[in-house]
C-alpha positions in Angstrom: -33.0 -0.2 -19.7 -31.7 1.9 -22.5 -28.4 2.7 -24.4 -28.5 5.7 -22.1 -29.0 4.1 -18.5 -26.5 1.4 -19.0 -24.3 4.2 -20.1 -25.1 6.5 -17.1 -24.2 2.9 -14.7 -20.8 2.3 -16.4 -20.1 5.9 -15.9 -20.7 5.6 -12.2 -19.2 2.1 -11.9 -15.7 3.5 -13.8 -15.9 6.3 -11.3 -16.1 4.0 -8.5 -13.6 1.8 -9.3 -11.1 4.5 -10.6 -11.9 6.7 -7.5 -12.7 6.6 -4.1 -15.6 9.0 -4.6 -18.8 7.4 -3.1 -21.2 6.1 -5.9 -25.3 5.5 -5.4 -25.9 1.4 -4.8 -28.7 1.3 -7.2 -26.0 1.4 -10.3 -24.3 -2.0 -9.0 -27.3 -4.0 -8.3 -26.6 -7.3 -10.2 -23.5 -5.9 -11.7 -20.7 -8.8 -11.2 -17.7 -6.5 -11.2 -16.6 -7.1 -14.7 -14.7 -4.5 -16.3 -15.2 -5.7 -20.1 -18.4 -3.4 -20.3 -17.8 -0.2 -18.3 -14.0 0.6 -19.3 -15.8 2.6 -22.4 -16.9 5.5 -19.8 -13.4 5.6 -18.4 -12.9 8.6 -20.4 -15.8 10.4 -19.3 -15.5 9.3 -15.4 -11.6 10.6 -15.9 -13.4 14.3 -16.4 -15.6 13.5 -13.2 -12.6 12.5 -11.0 -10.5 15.3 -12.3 -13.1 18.3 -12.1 -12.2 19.4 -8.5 -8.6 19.9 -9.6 -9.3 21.4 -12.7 -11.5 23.8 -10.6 -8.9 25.0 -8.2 -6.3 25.0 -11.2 -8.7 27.6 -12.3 -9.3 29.3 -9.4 -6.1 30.0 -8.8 -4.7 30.9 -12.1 -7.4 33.7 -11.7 -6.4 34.8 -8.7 -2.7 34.5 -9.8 -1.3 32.2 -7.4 2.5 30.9 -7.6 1.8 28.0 -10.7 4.6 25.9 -8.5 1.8 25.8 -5.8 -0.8 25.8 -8.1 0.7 22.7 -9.5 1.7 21.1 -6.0 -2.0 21.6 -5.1 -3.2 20.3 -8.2 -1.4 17.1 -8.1 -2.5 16.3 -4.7 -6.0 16.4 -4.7 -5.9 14.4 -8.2 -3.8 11.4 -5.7 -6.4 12.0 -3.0 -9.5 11.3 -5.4 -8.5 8.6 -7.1 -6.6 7.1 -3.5 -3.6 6.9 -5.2 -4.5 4.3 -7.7 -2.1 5.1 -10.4 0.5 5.6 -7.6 0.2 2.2 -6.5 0.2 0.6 -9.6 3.3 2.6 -11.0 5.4 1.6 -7.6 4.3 -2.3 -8.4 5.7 -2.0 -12.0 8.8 -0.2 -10.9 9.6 -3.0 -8.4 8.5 -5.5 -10.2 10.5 -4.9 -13.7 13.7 -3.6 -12.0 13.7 -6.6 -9.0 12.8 -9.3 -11.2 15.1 -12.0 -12.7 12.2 -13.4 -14.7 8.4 -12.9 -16.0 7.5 -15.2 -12.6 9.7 -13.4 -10.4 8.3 -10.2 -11.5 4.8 -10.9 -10.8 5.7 -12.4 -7.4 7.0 -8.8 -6.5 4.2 -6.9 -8.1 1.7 -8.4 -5.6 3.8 -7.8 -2.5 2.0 -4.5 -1.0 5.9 -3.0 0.3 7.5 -0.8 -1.5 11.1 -1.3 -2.8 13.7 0.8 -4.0 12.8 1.4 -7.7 8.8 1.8 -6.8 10.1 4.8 -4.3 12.0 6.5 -7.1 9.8 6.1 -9.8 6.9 8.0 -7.4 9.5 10.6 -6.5 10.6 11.4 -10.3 6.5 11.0 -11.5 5.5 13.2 -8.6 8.3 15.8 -9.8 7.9 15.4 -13.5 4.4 15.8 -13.2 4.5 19.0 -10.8 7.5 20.6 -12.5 5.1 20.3 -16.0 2.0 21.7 -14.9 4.0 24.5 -13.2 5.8 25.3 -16.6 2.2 24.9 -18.8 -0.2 26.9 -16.3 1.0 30.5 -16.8 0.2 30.2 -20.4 -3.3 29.1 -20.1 -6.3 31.4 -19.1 -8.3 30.6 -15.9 -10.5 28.4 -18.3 -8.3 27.3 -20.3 -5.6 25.6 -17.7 -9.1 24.1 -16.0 -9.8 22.7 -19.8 -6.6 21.4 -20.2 -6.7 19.2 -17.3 -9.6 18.2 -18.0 -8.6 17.2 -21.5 -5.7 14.6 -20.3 -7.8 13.0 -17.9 -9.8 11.8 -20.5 -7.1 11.3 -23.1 -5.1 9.4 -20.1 -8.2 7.3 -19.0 -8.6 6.0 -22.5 -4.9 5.0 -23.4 -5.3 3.3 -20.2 -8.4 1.1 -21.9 -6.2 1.5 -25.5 -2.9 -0.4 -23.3 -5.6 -3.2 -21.8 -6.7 -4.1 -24.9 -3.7 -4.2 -26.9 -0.9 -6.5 -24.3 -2.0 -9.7 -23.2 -2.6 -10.2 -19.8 0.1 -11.3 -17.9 -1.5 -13.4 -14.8 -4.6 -15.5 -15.6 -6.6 -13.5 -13.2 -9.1 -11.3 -14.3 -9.7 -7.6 -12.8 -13.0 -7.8 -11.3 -13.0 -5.9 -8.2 -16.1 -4.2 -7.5 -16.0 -0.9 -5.6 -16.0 -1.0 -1.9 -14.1 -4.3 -2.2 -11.5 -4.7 0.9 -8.7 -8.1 1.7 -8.1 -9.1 5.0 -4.8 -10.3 6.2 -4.4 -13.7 6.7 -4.6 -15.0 9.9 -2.0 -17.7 11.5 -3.6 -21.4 11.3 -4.2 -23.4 14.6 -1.2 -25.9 13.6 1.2 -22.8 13.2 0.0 -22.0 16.5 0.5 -25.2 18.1 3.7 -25.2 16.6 5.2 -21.7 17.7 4.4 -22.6 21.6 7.1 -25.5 21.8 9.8 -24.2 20.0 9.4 -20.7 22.2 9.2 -22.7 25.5 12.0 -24.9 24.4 14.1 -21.5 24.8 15.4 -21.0 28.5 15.0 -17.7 30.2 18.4 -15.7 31.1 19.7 -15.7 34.5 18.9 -13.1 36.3 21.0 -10.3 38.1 22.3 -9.9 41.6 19.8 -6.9 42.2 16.7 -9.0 40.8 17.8 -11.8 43.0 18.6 -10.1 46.1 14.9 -8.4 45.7 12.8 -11.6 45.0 14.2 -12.7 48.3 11.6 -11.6 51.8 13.7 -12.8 54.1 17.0 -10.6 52.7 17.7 -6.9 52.5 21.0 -5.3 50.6 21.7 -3.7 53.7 22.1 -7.2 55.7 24.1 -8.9 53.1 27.3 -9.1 53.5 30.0 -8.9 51.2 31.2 -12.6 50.8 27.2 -13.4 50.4 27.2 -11.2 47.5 30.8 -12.4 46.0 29.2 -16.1 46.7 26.0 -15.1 44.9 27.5 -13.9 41.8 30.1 -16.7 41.7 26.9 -19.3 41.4 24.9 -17.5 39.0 28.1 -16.8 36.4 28.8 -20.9 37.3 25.1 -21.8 36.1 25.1 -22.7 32.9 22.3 -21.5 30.7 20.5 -23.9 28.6 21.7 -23.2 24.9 19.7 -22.5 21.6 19.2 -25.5 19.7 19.0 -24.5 15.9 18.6 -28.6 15.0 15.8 -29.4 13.3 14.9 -32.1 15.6 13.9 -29.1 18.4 11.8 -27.2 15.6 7.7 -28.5 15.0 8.2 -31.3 12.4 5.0 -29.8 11.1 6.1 -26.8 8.8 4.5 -23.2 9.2 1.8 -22.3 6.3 
């Protein structure tokens, strides 16, 4: 295969992995999900990603639509195309540099998949910053320009991307090879974790039940035939039964820890 078709299958495999726009199989047959080859078409598959929003920017610049919604409208279909890829990562930055005591630390929150504090207000600003923006640039495009623009800093933003890879180290010994349609599934709890739940949960007594429940588990008694010392003499034994406590020891716990 030629300059040309390994070109055309990094274009589509930078597409797929910067998108969640469906790509033909027949570009990753044999391809191992390495990223050193194809991240030189990032700047091309940004213009691919991008074209629907630079389309409707377009569109409705022509037709003279409110550039706030314009914007608004913009932005969104850019997160739904690429899934919010640049979303996610910028909330796993966010956390991790402003939760993190140390370079450890930091990476440790970077892979938890909740959001914290600093992730949810660095997507608010970067949703705003980016919306107020576009909504200030649009009216002084044309139609074809403003589509042109946004097409320009995709591309310019998918190659500082590749420009940023190459230039830091990385920072976990992991490499980034995940190959589109690539999914994780949650761990599941081990059979010893199991094993171990059930006798420290049935080690915990159940809670005395009330007059009412008591009087109805009984066939052979009505509330309408007890009388009132049955009922005081009822509810004197069940406050005098003492409930089993809570042992928080360790010896009541599984010896065998939970992985």
């Amino acid at each position: 295969m030629g300059f040309v078709g390994d070109f055309y299958d990094d274009v589509a495999r930078s597409v797929g992995f910067l998108s969640r726009i469906p790509m033909p199989g027949r570009h990753f047959v044999g391809y191992d999900g390495r990223l050193s080859r194809a991240v030189r078409a990032f700047p091309l598959a940004g213009i691919v990603i991008v074209l629907p929003s630079a389309a409707a920017a377009s569109a409705m610049n022509a037709l003279q639509v409110s550039s706030l919604f314009a914007a608004f409208v913009v932005i969104a279909l850019q997160t739904l195309l690429t899934g919010a890829l640049h979303e996610d990562g910028l909330g796993d930055t966010a956390d991790g540099f402003g939760g993190g005591r140390d370079r450890d630390a930091a990476l440790e929150i970077m892979k938890d998949s909740r959001v914290g504090t600093y992730g949810a207000v660095a997507l608010i600003l970067s949703f705003g910053l980016r919306v107020s923006a576009l909504a200030s640039i649009l009216p002084l495009f044309t139609p074809l320009g403003a589509g042109m623009a946004i097409l320009g800093a995709a591309a310019l933003s998918r190659a500082a991307m590749v420009w940023h890879w190459s230039s830091l180290p990385p920072p976990a010994t992991a490499a980034l090879r995940l190959p589109p349609g690539h999914r994780t599934r949650p761990p599941r709890a081990s059979p010893s974790a199991s094993a171990c739940l059930r006798p420290c949960c049935s080690s915990i007594s159940p809670r005395p039940r009330p007059l009412a429940w008591s009087l109805r588990s009984s066939p052979s008694s009505s509330p309408s035939k007890v009388s009132a010392g049955s009922r005081r003499a009822r509810s004197a034994d069940i406050r005098a039964t003492p409930s089993a406590p809570r042992s928080n020891s360790p010896k009541s716990q599984c010896s065998e820890p939970l992985r």
